[in-house]
C-alpha positions in Angstrom: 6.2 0.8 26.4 7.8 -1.3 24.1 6.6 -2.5 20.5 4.8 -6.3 20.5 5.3 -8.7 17.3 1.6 -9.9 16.3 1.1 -12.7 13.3 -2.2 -13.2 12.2 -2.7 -16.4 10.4 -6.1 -17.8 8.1 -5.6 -20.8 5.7 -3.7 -18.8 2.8 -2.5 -15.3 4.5 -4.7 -13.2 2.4 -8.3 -12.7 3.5 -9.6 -13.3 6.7 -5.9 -12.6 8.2 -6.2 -8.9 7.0 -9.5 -8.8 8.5 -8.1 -9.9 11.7 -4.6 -7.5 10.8 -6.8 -4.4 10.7 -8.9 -5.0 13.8 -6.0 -5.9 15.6 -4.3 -2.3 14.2 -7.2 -0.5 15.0 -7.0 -2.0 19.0 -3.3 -1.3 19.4 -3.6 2.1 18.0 -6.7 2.3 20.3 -4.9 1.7 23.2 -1.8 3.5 22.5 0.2 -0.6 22.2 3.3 0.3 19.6 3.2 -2.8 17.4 4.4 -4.6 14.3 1.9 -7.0 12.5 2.9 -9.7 9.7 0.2 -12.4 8.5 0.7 -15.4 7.2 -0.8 -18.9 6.5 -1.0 -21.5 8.9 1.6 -23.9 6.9 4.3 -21.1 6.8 3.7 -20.3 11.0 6.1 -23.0 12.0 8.8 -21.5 9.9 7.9 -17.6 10.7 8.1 -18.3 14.8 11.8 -18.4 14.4 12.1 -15.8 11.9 9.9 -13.0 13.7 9.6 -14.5 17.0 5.9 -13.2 17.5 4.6 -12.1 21.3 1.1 -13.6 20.1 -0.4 -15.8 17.4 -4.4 -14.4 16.2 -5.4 -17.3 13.9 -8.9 -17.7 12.0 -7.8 -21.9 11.3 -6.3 -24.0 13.8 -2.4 -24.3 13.8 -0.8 -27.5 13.8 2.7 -26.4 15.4 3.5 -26.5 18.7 4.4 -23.4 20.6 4.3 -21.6 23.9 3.5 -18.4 22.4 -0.5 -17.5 23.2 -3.0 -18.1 19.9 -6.3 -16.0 20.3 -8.5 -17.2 17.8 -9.7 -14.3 15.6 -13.2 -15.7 13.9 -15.1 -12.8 16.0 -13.7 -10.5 13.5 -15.2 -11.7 10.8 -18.4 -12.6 12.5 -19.0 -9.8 15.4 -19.8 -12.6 17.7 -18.2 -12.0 21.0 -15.6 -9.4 19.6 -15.7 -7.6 23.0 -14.4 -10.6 24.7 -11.3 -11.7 22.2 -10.4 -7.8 21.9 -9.9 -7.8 25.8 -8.0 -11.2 25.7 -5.9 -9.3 23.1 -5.2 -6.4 24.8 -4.6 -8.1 28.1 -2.0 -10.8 26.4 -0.5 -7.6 24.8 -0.1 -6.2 28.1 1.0 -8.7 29.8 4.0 -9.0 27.2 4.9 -5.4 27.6 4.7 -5.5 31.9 2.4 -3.5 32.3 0.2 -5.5 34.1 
């Protein structure tokens, strides 16, 4: 398999993004997914698309920019609420990247 590009993004790219960042490390470790993680804030996504062209966009605010690259929104992280759900929507974007399924 190949390594995915993941940003997670909350409103200033420090707390609720590393929440986010370390459940999403702790999934692709999980599932044996090779990956490289940045976070940022939502005004800096726009700029950050071009510069690490992410496979998928986990965001705790809503992002303005346009894009075809898939957003998952992350607030189960920080609340438990359907976590199951968003980490199979996750892995199965992540997948689907890589070919595997």
């Amino acid at each position: 398999m190949g390594k995915v590009k993941i940003m997670c993004v909350c409103g200033t790219g420090i707390a609720t993004s590393t929440v986010v960042h370390n459940g999403v490390a702790n999934m692709c470790k999980k599932n044996n997914i090779e990956y490289e993680i940045i976070q940022c804030k939502s005004l800096e996504v726009k700029s950050k698309l071009n510069t690490f062209s992410p496979d998928l966009i986990v965001s705790t605010t809503t992002i303005s920019t346009t894009t075809t690259i898939p957003i998952i929104s992350g607030i189960a992280f920080l609340s438990g609420v359907g976590l199951e759900k968003v980490e199979e929507q996750i892995i199965t974007a992540l997948k689907q990247t890589l070919g595997v399924i």
